[in-house]
mmCIF file of the N, C-alpha and C atoms, coordinates in Angstrom:
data_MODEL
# 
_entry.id   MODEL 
# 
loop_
_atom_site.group_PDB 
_atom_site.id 
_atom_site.type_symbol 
_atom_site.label_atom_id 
_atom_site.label_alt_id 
_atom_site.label_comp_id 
_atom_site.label_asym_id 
_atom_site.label_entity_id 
_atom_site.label_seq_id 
_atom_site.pdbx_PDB_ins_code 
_atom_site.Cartn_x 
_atom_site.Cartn_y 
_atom_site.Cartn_z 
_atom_site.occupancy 
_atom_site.B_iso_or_equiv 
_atom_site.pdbx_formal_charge 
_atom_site.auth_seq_id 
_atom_site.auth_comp_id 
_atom_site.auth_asym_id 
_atom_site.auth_atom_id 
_atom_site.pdbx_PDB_model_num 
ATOM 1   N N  . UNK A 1 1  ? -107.428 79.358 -73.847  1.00 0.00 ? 1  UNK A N  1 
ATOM 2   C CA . UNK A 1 1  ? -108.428 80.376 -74.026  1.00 0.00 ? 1  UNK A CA 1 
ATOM 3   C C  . UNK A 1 1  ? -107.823 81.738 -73.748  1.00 0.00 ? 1  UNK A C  1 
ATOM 4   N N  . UNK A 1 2  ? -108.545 82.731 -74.093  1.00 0.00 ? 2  UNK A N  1 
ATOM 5   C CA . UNK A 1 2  ? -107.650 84.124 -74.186  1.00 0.00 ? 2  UNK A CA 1 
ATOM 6   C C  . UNK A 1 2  ? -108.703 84.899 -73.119  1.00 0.00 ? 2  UNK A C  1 
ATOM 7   N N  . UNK A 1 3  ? -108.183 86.070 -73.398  1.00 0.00 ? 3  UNK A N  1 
ATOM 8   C CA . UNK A 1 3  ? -108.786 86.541 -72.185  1.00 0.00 ? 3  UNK A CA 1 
ATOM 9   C C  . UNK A 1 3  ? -110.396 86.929 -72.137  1.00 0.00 ? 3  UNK A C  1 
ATOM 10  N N  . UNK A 1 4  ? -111.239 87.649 -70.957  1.00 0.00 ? 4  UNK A N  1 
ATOM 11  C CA . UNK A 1 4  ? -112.937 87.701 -71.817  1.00 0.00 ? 4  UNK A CA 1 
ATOM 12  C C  . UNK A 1 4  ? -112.724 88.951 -72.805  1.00 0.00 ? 4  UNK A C  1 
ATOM 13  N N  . UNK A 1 5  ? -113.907 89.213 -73.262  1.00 0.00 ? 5  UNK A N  1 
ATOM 14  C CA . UNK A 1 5  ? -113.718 89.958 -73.775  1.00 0.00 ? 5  UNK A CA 1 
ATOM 15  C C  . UNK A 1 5  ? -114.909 90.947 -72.891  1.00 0.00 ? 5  UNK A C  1 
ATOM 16  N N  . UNK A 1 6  ? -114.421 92.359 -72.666  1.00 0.00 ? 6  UNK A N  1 
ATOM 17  C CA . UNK A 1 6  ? -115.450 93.006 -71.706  1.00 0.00 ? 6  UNK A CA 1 
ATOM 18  C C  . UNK A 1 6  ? -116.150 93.933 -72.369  1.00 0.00 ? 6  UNK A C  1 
ATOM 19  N N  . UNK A 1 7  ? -115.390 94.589 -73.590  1.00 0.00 ? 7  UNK A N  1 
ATOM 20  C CA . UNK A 1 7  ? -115.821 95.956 -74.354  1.00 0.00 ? 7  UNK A CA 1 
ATOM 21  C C  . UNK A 1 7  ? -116.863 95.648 -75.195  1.00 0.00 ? 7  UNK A C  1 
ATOM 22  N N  . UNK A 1 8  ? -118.539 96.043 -75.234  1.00 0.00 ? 8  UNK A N  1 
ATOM 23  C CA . UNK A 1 8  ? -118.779 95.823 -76.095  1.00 0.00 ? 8  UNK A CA 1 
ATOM 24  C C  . UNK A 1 8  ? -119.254 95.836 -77.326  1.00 0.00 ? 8  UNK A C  1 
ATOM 25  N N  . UNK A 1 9  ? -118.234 97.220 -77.880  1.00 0.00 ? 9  UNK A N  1 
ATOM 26  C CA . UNK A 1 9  ? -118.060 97.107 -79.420  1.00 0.00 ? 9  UNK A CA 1 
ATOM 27  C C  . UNK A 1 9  ? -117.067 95.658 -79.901  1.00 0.00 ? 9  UNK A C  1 
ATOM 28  N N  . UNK A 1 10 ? -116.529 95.142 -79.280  1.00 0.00 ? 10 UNK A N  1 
ATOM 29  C CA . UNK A 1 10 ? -115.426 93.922 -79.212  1.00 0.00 ? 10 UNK A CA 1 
ATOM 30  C C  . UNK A 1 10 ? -115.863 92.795 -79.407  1.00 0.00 ? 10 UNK A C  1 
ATOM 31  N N  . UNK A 1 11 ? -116.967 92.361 -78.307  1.00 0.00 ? 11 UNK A N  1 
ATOM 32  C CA . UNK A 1 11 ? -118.242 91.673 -78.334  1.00 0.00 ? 11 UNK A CA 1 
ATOM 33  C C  . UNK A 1 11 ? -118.652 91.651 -79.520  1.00 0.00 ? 11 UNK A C  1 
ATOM 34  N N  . UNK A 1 12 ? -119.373 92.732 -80.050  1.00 0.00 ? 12 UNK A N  1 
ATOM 35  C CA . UNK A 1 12 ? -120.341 92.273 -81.191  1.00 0.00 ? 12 UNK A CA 1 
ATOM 36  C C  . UNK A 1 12 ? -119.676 92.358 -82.448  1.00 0.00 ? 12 UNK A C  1 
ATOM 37  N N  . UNK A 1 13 ? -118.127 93.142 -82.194  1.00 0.00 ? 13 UNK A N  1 
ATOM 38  C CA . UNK A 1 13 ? -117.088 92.699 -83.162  1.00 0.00 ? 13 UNK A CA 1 
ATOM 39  C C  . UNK A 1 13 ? -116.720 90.895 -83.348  1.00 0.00 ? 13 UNK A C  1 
ATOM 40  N N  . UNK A 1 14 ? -116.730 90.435 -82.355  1.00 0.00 ? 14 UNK A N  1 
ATOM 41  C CA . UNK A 1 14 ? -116.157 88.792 -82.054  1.00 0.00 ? 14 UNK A CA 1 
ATOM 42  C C  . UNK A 1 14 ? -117.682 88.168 -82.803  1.00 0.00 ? 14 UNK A C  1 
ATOM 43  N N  . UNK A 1 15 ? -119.071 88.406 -82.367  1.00 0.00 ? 15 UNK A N  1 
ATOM 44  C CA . UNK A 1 15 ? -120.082 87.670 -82.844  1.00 0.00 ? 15 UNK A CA 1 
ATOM 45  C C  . UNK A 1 15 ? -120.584 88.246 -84.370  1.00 0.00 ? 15 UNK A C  1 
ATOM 46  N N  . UNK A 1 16 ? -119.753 89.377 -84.922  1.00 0.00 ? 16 UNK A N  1 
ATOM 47  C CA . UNK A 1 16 ? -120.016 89.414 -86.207  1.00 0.00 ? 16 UNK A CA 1 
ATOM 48  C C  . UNK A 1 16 ? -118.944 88.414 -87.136  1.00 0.00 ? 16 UNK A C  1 
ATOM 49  N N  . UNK A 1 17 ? -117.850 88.490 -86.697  1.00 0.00 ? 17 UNK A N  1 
ATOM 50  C CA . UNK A 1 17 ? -117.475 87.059 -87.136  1.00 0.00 ? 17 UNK A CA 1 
ATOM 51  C C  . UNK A 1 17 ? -117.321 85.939 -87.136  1.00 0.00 ? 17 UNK A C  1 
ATOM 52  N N  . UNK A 1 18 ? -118.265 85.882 -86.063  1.00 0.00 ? 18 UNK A N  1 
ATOM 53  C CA . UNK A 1 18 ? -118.406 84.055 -85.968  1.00 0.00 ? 18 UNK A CA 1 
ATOM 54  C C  . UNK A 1 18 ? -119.698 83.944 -87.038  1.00 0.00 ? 18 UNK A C  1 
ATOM 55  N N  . UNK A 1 19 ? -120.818 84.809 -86.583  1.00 0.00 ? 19 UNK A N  1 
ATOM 56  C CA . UNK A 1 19 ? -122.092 84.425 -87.522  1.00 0.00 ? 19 UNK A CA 1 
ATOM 57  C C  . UNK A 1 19 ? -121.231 84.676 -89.268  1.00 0.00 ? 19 UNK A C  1 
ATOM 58  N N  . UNK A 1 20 ? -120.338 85.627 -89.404  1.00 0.00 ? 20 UNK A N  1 
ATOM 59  C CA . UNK A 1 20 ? -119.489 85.285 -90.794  1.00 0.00 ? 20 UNK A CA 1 
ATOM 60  C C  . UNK A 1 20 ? -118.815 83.431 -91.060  1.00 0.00 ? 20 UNK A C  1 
ATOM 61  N N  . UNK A 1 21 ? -118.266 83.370 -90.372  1.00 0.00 ? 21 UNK A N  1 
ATOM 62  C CA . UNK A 1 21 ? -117.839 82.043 -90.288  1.00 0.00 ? 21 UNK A CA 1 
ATOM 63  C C  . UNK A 1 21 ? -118.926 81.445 -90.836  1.00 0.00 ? 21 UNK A C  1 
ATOM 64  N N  . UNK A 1 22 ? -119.821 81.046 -89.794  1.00 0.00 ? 22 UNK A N  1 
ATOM 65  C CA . UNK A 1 22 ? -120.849 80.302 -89.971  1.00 0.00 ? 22 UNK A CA 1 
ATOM 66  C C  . UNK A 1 22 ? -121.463 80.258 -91.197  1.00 0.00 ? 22 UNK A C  1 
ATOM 67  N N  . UNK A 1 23 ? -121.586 81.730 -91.607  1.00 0.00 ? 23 UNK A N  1 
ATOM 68  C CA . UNK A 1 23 ? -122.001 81.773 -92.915  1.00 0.00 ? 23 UNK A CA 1 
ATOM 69  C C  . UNK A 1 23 ? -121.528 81.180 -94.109  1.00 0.00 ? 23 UNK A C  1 
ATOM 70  N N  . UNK A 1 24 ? -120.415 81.378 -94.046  1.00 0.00 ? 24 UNK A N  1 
ATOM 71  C CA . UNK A 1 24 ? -119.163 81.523 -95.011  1.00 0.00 ? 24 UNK A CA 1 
ATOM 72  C C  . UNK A 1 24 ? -119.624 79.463 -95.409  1.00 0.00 ? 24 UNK A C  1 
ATOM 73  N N  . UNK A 1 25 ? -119.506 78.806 -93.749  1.00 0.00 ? 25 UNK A N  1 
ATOM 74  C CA . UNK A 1 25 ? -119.660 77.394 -93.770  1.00 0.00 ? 25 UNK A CA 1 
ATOM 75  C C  . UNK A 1 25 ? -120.348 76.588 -94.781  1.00 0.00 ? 25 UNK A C  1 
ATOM 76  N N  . UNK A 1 26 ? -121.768 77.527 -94.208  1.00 0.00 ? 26 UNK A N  1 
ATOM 77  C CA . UNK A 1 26 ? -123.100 77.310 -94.639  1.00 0.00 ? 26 UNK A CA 1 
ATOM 78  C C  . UNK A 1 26 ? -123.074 77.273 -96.301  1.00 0.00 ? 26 UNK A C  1 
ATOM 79  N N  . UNK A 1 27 ? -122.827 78.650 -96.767  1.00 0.00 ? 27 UNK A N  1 
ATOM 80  C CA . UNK A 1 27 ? -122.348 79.091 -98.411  1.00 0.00 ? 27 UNK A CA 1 
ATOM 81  C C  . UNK A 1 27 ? -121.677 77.676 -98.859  1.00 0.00 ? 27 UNK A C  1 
ATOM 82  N N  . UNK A 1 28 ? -120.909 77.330 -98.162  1.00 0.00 ? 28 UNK A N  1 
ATOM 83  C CA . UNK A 1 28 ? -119.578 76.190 -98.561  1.00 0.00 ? 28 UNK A CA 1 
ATOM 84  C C  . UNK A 1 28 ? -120.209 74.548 -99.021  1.00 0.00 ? 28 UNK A C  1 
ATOM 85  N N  . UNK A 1 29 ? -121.290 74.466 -97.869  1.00 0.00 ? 29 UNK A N  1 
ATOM 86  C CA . UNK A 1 29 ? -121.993 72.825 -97.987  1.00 0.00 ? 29 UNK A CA 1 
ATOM 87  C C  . UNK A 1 29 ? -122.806 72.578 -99.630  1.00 0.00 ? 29 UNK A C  1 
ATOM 88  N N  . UNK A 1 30 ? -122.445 71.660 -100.082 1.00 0.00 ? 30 UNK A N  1 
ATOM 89  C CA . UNK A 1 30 ? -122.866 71.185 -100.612 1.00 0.00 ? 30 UNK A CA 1 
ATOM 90  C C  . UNK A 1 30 ? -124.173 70.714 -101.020 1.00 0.00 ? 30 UNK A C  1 
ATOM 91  N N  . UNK A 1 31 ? -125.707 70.673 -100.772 1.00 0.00 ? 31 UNK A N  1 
ATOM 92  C CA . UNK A 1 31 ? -126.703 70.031 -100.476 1.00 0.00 ? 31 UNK A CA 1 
ATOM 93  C C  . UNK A 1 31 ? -127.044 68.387 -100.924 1.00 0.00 ? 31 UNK A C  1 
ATOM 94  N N  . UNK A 1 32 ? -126.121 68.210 -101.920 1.00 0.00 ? 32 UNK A N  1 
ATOM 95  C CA . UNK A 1 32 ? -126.293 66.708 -102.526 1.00 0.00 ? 32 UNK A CA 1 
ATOM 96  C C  . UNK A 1 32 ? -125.289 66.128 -101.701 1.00 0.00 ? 32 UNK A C  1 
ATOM 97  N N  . UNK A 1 33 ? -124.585 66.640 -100.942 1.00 0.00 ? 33 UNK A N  1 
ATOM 98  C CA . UNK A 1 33 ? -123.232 65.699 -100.728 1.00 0.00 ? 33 UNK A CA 1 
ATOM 99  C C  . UNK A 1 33 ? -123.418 65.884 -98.779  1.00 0.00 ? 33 UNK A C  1 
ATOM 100 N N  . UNK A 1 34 ? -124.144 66.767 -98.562  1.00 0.00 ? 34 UNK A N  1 
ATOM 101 C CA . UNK A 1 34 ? -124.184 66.868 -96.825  1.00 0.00 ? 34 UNK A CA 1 
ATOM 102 C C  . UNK A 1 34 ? -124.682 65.688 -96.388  1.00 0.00 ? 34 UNK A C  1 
ATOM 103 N N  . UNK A 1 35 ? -123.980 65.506 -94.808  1.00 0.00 ? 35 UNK A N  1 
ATOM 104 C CA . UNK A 1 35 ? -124.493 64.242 -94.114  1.00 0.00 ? 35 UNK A CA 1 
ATOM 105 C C  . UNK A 1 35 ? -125.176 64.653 -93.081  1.00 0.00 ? 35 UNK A C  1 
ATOM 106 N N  . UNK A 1 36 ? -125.805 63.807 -92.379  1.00 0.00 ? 36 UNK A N  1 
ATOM 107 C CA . UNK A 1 36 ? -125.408 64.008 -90.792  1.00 0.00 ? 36 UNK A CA 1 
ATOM 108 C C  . UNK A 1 36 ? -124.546 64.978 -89.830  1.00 0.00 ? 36 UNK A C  1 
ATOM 109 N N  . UNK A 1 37 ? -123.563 64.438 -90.130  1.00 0.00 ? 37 UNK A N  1 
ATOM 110 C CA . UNK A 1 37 ? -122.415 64.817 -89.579  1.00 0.00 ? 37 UNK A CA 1 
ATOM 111 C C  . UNK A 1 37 ? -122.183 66.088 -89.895  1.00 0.00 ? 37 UNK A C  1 
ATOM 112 N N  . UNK A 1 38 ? -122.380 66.816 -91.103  1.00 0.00 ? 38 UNK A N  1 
ATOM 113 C CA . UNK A 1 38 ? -122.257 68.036 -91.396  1.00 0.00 ? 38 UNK A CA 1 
ATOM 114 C C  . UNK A 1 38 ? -123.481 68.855 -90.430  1.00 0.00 ? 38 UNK A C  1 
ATOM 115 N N  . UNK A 1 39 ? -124.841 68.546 -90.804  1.00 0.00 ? 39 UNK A N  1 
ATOM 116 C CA . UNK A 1 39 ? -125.588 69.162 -89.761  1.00 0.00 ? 39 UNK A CA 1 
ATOM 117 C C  . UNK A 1 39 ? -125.758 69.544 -88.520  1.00 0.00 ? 39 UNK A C  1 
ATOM 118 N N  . UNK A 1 40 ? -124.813 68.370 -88.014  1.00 0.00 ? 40 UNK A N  1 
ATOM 119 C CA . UNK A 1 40 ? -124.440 68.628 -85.999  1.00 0.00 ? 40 UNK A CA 1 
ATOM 120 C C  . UNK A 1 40 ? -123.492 69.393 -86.531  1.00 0.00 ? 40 UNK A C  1 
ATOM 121 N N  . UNK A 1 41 ? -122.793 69.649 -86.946  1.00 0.00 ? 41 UNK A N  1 
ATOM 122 C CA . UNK A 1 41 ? -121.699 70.751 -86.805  1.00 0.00 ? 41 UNK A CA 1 
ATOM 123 C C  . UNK A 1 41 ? -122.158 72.250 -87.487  1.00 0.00 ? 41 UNK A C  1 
ATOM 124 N N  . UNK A 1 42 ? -123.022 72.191 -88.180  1.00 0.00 ? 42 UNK A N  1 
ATOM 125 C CA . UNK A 1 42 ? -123.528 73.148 -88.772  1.00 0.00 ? 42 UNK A CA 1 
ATOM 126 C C  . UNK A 1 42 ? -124.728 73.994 -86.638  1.00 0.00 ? 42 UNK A C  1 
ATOM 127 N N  . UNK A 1 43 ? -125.434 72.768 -86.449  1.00 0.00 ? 43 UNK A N  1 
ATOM 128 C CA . UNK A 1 43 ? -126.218 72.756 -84.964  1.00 0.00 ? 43 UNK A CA 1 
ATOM 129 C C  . UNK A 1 43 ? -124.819 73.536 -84.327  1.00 0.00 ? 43 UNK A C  1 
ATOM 130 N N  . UNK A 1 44 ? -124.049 72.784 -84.170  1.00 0.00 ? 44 UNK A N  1 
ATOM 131 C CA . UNK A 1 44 ? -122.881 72.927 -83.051  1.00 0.00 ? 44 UNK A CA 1 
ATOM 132 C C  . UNK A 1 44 ? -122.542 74.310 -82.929  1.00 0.00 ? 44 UNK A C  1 
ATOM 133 N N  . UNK A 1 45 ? -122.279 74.875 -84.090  1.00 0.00 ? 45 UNK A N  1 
ATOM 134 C CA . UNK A 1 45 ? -121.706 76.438 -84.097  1.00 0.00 ? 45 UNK A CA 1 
ATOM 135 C C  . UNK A 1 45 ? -123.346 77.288 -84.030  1.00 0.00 ? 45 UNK A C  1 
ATOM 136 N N  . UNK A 1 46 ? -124.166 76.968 -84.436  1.00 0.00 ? 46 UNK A N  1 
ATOM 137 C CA . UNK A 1 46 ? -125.320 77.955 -84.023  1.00 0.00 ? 46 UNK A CA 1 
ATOM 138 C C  . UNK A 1 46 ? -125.529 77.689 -82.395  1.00 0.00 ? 46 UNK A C  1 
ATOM 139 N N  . UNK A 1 47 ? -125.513 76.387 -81.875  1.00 0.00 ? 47 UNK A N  1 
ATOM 140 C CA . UNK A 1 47 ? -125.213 76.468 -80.103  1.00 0.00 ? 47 UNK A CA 1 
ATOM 141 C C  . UNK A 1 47 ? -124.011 77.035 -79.406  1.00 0.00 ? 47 UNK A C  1 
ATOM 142 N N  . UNK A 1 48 ? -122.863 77.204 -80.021  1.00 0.00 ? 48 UNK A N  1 
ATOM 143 C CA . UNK A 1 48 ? -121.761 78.270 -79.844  1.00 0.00 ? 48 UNK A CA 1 
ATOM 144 C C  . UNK A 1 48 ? -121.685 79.466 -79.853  1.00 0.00 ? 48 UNK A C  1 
ATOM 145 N N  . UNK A 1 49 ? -122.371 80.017 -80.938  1.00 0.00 ? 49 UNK A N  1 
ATOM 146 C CA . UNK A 1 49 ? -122.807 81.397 -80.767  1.00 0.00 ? 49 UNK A CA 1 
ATOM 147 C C  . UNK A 1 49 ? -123.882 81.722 -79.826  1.00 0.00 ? 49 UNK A C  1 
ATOM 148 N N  . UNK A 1 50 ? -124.782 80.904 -79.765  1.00 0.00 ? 50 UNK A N  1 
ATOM 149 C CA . UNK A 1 50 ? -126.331 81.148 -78.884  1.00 0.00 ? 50 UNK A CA 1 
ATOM 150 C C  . UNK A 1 50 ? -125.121 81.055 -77.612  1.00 0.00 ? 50 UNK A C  1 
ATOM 151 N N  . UNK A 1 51 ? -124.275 80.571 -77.021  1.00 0.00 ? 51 UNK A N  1 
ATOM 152 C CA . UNK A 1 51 ? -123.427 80.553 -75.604  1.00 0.00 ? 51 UNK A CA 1 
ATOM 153 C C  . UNK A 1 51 ? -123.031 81.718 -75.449  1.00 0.00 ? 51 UNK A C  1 
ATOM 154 N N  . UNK A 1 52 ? -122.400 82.551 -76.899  1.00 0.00 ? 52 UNK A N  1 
ATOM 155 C CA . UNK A 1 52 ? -121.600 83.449 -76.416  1.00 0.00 ? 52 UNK A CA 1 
ATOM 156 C C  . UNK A 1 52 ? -122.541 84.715 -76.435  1.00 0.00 ? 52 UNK A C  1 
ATOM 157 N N  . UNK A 1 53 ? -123.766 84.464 -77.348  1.00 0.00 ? 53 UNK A N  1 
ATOM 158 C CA . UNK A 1 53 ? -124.488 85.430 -77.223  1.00 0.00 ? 53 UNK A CA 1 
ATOM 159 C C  . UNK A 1 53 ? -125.074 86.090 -75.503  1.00 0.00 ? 53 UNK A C  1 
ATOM 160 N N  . UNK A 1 54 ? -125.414 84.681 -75.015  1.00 0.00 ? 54 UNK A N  1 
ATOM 161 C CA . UNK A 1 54 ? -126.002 84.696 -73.394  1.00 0.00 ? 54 UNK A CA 1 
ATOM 162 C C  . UNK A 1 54 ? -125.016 85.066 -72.613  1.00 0.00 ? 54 UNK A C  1 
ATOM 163 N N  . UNK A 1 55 ? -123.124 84.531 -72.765  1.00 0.00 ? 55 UNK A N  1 
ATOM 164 C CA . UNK A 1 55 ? -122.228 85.070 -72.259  1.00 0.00 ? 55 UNK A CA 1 
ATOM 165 C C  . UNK A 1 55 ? -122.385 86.422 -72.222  1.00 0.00 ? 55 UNK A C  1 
ATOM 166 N N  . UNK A 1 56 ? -121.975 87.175 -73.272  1.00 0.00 ? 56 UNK A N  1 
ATOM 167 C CA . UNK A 1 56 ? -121.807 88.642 -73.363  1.00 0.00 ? 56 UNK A CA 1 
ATOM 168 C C  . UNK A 1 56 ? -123.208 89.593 -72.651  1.00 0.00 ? 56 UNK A C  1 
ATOM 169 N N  . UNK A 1 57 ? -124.306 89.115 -72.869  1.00 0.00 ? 57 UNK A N  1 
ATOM 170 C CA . UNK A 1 57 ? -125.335 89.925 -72.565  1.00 0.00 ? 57 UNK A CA 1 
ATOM 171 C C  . UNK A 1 57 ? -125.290 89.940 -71.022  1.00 0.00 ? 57 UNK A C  1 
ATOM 172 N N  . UNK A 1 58 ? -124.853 88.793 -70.038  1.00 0.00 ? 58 UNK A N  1 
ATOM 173 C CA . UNK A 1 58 ? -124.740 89.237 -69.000  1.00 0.00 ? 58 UNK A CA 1 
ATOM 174 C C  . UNK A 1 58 ? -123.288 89.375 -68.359  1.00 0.00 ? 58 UNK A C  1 
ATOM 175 N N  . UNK A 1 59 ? -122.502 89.442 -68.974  1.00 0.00 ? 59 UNK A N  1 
ATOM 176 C CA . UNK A 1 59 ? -121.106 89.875 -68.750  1.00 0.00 ? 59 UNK A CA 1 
ATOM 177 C C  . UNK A 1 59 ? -120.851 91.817 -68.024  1.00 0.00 ? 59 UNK A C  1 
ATOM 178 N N  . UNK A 1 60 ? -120.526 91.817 -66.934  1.00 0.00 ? 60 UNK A N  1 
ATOM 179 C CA . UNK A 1 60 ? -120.545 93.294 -66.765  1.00 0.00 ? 60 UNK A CA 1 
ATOM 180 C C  . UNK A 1 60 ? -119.450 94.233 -67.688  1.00 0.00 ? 60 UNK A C  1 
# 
């Protein structure tokens, strides 16, 4: 892991590209061909961001 991140224009620099990611994911799935398995991971990264969101907001 790298270091926190404290600045936060940096912060909402780091969570504008994860919700990109995510997006990008999302754009990517298939709807005839998704499983299960795609959906927990699709869950997984919206509970990853919701972490880092709660991280940063109380981060001094």
């Amino acid at each position: 892991m790298g270091s926190p991140i404290l600045d936060k224009q940096m912060q909402v620099s780091f969570l504008k590209q994860r919700l990109n990611m995510f997006l990008e994911t999302l754009d990517s799935i298939n709807p005839e061909d998704t499983d299960l398995d795609d959906i927990d991971r699709l869950i997984a990264m919206v509970d990853d961001l919701e972490a880092k969101v709660q991280e940063f907001k109380y981060r001094e």
